[in-house]
N, C-alpha and C positions, 0 to 999 in steps of 0.2 A: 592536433587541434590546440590552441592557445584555452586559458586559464578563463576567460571575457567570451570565448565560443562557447567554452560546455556550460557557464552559469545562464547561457540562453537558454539550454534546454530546461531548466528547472520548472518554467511556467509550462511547457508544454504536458511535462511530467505531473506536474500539479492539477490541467486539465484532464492528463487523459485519467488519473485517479477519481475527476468528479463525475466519471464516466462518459467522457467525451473520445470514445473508443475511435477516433477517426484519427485521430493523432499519431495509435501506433503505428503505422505502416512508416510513419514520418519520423518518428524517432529513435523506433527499438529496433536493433540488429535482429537480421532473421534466426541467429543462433543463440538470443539471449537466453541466459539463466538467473534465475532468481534463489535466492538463498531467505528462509524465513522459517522459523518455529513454528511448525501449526498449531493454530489459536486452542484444535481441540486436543491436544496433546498427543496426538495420533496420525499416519499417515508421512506422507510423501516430504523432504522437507527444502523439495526443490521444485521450482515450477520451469519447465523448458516453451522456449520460442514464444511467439507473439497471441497463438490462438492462447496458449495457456497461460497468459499473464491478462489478457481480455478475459477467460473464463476465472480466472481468480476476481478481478474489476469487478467485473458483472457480479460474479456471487456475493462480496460484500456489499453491493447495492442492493440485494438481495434480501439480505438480513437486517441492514440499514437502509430504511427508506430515509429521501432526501439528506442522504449524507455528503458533506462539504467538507473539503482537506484545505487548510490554509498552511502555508510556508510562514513560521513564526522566527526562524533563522536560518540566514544563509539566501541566498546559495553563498556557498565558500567551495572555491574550483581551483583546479588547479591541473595541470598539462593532461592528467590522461584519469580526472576526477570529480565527481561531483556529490556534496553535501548538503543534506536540507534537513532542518528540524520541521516538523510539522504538528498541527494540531487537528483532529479530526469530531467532530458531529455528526450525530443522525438517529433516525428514532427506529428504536426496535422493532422490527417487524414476524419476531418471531423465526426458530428453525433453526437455532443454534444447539449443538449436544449438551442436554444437562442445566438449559439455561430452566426458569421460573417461568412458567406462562405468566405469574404475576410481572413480567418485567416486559413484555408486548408492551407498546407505546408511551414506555420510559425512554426520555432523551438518552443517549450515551455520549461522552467525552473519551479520547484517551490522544496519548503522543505518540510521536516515535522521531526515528532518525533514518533516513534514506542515507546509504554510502551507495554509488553508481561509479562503475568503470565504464571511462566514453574510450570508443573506439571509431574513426571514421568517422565521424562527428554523429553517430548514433549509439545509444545507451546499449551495452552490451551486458551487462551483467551489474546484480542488485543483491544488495545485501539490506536486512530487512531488520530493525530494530523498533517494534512497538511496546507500550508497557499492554502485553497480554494481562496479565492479573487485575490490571484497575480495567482493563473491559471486561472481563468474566464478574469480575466484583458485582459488576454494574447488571448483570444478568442474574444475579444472582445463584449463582453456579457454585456448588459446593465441593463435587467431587467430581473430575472427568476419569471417566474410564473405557 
């Protein structure tokens, strides 16, 4: 795939993170892997194929009601890659490890950075770079254990 095909996928990726879970069949490889630090410090720190990258989607909609990802830089692509700064919103809905029930229906802010390997001109594998600590901050979370 050329450099101008994969920064197409960026929006669709951008979609299916606002929960517009119809997307994946269209753009994730059936063997995708995802790479990400778990937010609770705990657990798995790979999400495998498309059911499991929908059940991660879904669960952060979960905990963030009306939450909205914006692409604040990028795409920047390039033959067999794709790059997106992002910024993310939504309001606490409670059910995070260790957060403050006082923090229920406080807005939340945080960024991060998507690295994506395209293969076939569908996303095969994700490397996941959010600022974890200024989301926990934001729940007010002291200590995960």
């Amino acid at each position: 795939m050329s450099a101008s095909s994969n920064a197409l996928l960026a929006e669709p990726w951008k979609a299916l993170w606002n929960n517009d879970l119809s997307f994946t069949d269209k753009i994730i490889a059936p063997d995708f892997v995802a790479h990400a630090a778990p937010l609770t410090g705990s657990g798995d720190d790979t999400v495998h194929g498309r059911d499991g990258l929908n059940g991660w989607v879904a669960g952060i909609h979960t905990i963030l009601r009306d939450l909205s990802f914006e692409i604040t830089v990028g795409p920047i692509a390039a033959d067999d890659f794709l790059v997106v700064r992002w910024a993310a919103e939504g309001t606490y809905a409670g059910g995070f490890p260790g957060a403050s029930q006082d923090a229920v229906g406080n807005r939340v802010r945080f960024t991060g950075t998507d690295t994506l390997l395209v293969k076939d001109g569908m996303l095969a594998e994700y490397w996941a770079n959010a600022d974890s600590l200024l989301f926990v901050r934001q729940l007010g979370v002291r200590e995960l254990s």
